[in-house]
C-alpha positions in Angstrom: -2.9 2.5 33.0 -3.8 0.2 36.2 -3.2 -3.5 35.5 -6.5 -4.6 36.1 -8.2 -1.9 33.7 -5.6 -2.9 31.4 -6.4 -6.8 31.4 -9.9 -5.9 30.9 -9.9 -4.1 27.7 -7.6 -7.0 26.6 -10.2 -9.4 27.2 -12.5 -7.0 25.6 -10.3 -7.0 22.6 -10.0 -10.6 22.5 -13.9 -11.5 22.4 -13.7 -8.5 20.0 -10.8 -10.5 18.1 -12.4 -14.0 18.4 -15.5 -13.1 16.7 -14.6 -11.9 13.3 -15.8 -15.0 11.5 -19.2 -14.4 12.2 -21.2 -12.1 8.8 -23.3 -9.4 9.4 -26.1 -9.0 7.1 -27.4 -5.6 7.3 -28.7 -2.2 5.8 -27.1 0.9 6.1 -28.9 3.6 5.5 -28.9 7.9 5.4 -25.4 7.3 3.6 -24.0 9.5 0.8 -22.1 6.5 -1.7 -19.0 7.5 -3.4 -19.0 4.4 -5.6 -16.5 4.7 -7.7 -17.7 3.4 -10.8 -17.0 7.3 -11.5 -17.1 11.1 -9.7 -20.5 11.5 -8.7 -22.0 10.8 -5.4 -25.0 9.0 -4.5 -26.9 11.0 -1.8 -29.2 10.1 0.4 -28.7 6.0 0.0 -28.8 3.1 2.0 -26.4 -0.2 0.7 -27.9 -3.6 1.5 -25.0 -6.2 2.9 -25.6 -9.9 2.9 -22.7 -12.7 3.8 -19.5 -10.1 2.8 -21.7 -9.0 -0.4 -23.1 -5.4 -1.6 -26.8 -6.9 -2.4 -28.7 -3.5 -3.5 -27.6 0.2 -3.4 -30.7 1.9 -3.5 -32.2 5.6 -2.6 -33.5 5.3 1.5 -37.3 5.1 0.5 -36.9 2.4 -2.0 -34.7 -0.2 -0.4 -37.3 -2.1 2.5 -35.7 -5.2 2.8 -37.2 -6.5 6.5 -35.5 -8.6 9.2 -32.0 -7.7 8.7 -30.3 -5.1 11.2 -31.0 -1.2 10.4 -27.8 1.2 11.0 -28.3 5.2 10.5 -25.3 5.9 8.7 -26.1 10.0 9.8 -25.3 11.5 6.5 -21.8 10.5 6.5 -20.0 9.0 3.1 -18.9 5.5 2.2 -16.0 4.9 -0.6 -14.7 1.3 -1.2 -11.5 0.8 1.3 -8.0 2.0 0.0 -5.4 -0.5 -0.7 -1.5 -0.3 0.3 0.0 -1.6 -2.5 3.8 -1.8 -1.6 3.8 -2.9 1.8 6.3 -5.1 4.3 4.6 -7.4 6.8 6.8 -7.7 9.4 8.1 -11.6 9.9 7.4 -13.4 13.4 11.0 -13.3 14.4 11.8 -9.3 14.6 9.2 -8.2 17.0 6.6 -11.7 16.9 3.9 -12.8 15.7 1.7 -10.5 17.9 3.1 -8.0 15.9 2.1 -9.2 12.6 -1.5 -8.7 13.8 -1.0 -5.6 15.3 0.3 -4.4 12.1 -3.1 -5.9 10.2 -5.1 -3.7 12.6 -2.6 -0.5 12.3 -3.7 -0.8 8.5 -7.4 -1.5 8.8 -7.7 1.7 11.2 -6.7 3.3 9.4 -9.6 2.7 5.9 -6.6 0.5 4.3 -8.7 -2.8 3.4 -6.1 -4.4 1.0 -2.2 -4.6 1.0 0.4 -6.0 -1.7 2.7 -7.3 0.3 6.0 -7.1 -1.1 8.2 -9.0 1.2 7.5 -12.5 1.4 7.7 -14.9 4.1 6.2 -17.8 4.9 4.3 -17.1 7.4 2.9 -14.2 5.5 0.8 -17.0 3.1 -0.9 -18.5 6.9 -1.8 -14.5 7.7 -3.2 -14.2 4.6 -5.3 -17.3 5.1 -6.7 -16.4 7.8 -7.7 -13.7 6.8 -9.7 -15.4 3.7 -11.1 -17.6 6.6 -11.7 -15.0 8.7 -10.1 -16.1 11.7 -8.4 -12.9 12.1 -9.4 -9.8 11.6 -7.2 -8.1 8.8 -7.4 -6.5 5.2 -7.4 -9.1 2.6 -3.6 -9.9 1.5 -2.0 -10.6 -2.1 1.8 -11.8 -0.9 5.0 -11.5 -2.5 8.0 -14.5 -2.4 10.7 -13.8 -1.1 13.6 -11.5 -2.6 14.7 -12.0 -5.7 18.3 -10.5 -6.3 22.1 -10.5 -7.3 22.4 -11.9 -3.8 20.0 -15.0 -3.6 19.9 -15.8 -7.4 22.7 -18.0 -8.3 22.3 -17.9 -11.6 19.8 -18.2 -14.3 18.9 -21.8 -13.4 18.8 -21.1 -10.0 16.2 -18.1 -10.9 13.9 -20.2 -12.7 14.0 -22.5 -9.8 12.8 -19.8 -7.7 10.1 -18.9 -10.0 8.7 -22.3 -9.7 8.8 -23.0 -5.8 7.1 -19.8 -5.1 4.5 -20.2 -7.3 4.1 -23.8 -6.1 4.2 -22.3 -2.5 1.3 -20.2 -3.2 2.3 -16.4 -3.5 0.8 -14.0 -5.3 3.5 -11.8 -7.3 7.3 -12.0 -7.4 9.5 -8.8 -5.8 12.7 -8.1 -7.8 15.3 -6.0 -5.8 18.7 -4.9 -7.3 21.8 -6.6 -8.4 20.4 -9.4 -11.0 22.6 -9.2 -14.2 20.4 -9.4 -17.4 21.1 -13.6 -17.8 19.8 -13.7 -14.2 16.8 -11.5 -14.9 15.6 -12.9 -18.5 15.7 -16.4 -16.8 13.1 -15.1 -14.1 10.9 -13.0 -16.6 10.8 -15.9 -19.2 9.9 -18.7 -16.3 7.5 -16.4 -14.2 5.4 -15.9 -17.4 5.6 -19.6 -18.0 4.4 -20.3 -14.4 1.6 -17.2 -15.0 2.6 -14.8 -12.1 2.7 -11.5 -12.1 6.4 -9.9 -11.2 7.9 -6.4 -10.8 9.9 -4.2 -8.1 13.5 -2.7 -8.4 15.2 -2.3 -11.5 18.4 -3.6 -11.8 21.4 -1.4 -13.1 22.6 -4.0 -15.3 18.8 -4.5 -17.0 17.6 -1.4 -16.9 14.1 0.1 -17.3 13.6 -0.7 -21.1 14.3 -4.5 -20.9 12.1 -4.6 -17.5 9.1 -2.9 -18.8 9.1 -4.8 -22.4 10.1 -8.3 -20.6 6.9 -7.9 -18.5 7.5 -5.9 -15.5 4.0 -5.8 -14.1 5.0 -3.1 -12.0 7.9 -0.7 -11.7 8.3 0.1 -7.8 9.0 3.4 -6.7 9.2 4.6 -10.3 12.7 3.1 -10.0 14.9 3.0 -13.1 13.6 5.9 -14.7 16.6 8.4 -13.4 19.0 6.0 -14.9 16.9 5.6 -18.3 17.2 9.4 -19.0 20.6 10.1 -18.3 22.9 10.9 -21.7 23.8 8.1 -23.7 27.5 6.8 -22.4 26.7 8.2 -18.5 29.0 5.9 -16.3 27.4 5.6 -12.9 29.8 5.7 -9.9 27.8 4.2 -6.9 30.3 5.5 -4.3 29.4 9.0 -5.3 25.8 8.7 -7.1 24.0 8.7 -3.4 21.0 6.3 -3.0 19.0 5.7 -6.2 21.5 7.9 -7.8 20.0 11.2 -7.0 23.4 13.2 -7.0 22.6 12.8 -11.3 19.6 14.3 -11.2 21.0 17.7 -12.6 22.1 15.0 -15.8 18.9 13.9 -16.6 17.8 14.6 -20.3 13.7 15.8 -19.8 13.3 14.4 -23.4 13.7 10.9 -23.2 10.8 10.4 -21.3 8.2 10.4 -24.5 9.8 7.2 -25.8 9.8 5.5 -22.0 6.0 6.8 -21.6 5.3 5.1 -24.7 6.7 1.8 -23.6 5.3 2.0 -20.5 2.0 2.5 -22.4 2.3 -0.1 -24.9 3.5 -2.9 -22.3 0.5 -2.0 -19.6 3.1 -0.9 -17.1 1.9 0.0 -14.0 3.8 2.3 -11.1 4.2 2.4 -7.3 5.4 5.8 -6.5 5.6 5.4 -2.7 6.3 9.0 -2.5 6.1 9.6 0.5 8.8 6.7 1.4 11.5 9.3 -0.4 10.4 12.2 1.5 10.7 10.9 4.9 13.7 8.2 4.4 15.3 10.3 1.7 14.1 13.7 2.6 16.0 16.8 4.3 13.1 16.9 7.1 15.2 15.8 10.6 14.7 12.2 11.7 14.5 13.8 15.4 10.9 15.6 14.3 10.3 12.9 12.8 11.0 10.6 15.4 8.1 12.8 17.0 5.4 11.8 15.7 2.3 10.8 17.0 2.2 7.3 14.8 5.4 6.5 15.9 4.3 5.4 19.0 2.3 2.7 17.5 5.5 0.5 17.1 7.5 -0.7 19.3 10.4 1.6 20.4 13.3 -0.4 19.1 11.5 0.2 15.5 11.4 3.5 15.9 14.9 3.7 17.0 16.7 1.9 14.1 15.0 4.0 11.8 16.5 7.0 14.1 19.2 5.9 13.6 19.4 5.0 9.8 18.4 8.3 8.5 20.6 10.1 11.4 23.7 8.4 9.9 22.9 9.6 6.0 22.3 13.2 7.6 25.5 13.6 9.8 27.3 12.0 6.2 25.9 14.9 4.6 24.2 12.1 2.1 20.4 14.5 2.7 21.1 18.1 2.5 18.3 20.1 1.1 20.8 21.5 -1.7 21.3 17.9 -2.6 17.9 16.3 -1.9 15.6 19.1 -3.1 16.1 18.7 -6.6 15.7 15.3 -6.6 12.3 15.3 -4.8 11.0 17.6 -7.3 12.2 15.7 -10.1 10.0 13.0 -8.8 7.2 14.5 -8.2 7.2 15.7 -12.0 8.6 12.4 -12.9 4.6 11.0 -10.8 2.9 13.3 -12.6 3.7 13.1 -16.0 3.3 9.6 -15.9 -0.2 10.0 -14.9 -1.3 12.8 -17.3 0.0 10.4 -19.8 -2.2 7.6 -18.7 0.6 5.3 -17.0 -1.7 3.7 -14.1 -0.6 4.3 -10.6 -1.4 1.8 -7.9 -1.7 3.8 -4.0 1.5 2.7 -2.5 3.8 3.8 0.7 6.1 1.2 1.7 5.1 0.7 5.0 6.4 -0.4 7.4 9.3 1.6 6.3 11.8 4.4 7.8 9.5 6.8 9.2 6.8 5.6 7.4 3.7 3.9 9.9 0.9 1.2 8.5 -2.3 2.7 7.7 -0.9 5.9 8.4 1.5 6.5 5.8 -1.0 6.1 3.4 -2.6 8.9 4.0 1.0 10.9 4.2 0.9 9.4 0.4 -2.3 10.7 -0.3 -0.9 14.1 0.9 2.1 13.7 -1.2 0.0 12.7 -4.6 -2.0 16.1 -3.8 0.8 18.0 -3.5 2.0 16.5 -6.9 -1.1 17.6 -8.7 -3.1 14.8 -8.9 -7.2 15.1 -8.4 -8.8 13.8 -5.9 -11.0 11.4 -7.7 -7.9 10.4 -9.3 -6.0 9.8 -5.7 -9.2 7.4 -4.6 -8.9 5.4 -7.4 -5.1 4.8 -7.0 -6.6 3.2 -3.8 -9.7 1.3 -5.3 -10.5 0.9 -8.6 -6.4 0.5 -9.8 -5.6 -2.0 -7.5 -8.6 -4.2 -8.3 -7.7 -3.9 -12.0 -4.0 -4.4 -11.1 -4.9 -7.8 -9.4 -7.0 -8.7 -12.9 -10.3 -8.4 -10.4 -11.5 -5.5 -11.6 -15.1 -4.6 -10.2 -14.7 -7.5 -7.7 -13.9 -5.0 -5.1 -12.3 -1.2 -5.3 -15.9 -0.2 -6.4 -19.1 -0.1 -4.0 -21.9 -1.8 -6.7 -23.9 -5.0 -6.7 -22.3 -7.9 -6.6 -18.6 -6.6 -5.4 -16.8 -7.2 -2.1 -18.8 -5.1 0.9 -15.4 -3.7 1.9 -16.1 0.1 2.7 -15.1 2.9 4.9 -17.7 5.5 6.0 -16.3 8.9 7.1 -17.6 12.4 8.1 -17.3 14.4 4.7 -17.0 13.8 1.3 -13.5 12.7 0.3 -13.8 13.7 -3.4 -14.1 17.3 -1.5 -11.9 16.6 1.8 -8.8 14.2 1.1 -8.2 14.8 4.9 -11.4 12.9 6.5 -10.1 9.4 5.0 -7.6 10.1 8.0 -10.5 9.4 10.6 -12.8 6.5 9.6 -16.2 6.5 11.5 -16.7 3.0 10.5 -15.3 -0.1 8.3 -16.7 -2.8 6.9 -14.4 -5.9 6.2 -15.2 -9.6 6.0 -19.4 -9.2 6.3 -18.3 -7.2 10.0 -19.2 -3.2 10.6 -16.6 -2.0 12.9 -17.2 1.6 14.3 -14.8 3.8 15.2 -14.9 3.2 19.2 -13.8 -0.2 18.5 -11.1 0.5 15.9 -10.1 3.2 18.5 -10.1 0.6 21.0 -7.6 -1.2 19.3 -5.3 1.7 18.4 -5.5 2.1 22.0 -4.5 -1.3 23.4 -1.3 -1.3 20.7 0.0 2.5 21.8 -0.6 0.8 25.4 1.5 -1.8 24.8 4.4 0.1 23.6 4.1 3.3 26.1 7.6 4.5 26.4 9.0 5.4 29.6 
């Protein structure tokens, strides 16, 4: 691309960028509303938008609501935007703070109008202001604290401390990661409840699944812990020969035991992140170099791209992803997904993203994929995305849903996504903090971040 072309769609983008804060009231109309509230579609509807707000959702002939600006909506559907619930914002000082934003957009481009960050860094809380303030344009952001693991926990005093300062500091949800002993972790359950903030992530090998769900896990990330939990009485794990999260033992696992873990899940209000999709393509026998091919991949910058490359390429030429080994243990997951959810375990939409292989905004809809594949319904898939993560955050019908009164966070695209899984992958339109974005300036934007990290 010629320089000066170039430096004017960045100006472009920036008067684009600069005026986010300013609320569009408006009426969209010829719309077909997947609200949901439940499976049916509202045909033939307009949705009245007033300062961020859903006002009135109304068939077109009744809603006449005058002075306010009329878009034809050309019988396209709106569904409330999907959330990424087990997300990494990058911090400033890998690839800058440029690329924190770029990362925001990547997601919003994508229909993704909420993330769960599950990372934390301080900078993350000032993105996530701004947001709220809407001084940059962004899906709204719960943040995690920093790790919390056999590494940076002390000890059990040291825990609690943690617990407090992050709560103090403002995040939203604590992220466990392996390697806490059980002292460690029942200091950090017992304080984060005392402090009223939710925590989950990782299960530790030493706690295990049972005390993390019944010492108040809110939610068990990647459906961790569960391999371990249904393994014979007496297994000894040998970490130098188990592979990563222990997948050589799948062949061990006792089907059985999951009843009684179901149960507890159940009784404790449990919630999982599958991030599904994270295991297939980090942990998966598909190549990293046809992976490395893809067409998101050139939405990062190269050096990203590489390191993953690389990462996966190592576990391959180790022999650590050979389809005899991996195979089984994909499978097992995915049955392990969807027994959970025919049992009425709740399931929050999740990728880890950025992650190896796995793009913002676009790995959710390789997750989406993924659920499918695993047998879950469509309607079921959405609310994953919508309704789940609203009633995850204890903001149920605040947003996730498109009704009166909720968040006027919404993507509109060409066909009906209770029919068509695969036209979420295309929004026409968003609408995020009171602004209707359509799809040539989203595109736009795409455009301007695969520009800046053209390979040679």
């Amino acid at each position: 691309m010629k320089p000066i072309k170039l430096l004017c769609l960045l100006l472009f983008a920036s008067c684009f960028l600069s005026s986010v804060s300013f609320s569009q009231d408006l009426i969209l109309k010829n719309v077909n509303i997947v609200t949901m509230q439940d499976d049916k579609v509202l045909e033939n509807h307009a949705i009245y938008v007033k300062d961020g707000v859903i006002m009135e959702i109304a068939p077109e002939e009744d809603l006449t609501v005058a002075g306010y600006r009329t878009i034809d909506g050309r019988g396209y559907y709106i569904f409330p935007g999907l959330a990424e619930f087990h997300g990494h914002l990058p911090n400033p000082e890998q690839y800058g703070p440029e690329f924190q934003e770029e990362v925001m957009m990547l997601y919003l481009a994508n229909g993704v109008l909420r993330i769960r960050s599950m990372l934390g860094h301080e900078s993350h809380l000032a993105l996530r202001d701004r947001v709220m303030k809407g001084e940059l344009l962004g899906p709204r952001t719960f943040v995690s604290g920093p790790s919390l693991n056999g590494t940076s926990v002390a000890d059990p005093d040291a825990g609690r401390a943690m617990v407090r300062a992050q709560k103090a500091a403002g995040y939203d949800h604590l992220k466990l990661h392996p390697g806490l002993d059980t002292p460690k972790f029942l200091a950090i359950a017992d304080e984060a409840k005392k402090q009223g903030i939710f925590y989950g992530g990782h299960v530790s090998l030493d706690v295990g699944l049972v005390t993390s769900v019944t010492r108040g896990y809110r939610s068990v990330e990647h459906i961790d812990g569960f391999l371990e939990a249904m393994l014979p009485d007496g297994t000894v794990i040998d970490p130098t020969v188990s592979g990563p999260f222990n997948m050589n033992l799948v062949g061990q696992v006792d089907k059985s035991k999951l009843a009684g873990l179901i149960q507890l899940c159940l009784e404790n209000k449990t919630w999982m992140a599958p991030t599904l999709t994270l295991f297939e393509r980090y942990f998966g026998y598909q190549p990293a170099y046809e992976l490395r091919q893809q067409p998101e991949m050139l939405y990062l910058p190269g050096l990203l791209v590489t390191q993953w490359f690389n990462t996966k390429s190592k576990l391959e030429s180790d022999g650590v992803l050979a389809e005899a080994k991996v195979k089984p243990y994909l499978e097992f997951r995915q049955w392990l997904f969807l027994e959970l959810h025919k049992a009425g375990v709740p399931m929050i939409m999740s990728s880890d993203s950025p992650q190896v292989f796995n793009v913002p905004g676009f790995s959710i809809h390789r997750e989406i994929e993924s659920m499918s594949k695993a047998g879950m319904s469509n309607y079921e898939i959405l609310k994953t995305g919508t309704v789940n993560p609203a009633k995850y955050m204890e903001q149920e019908g605040q947003w996730g849903v498109l009704k009166p009164g909720a968040a006027a966070e919404f993507v509109m695209v060409q066909k009906n996504p209770l029919e068509d899984l695969t036209t979420m992958q295309k929004p026409q339109a968003i609408m995020i903090q009171g602004k209707f974005i359509q799809r040539d300036e989203l595109q736009l934007q795409l455009n301007l971040i695969r520009q800046k990290y053209l390979r040679q």
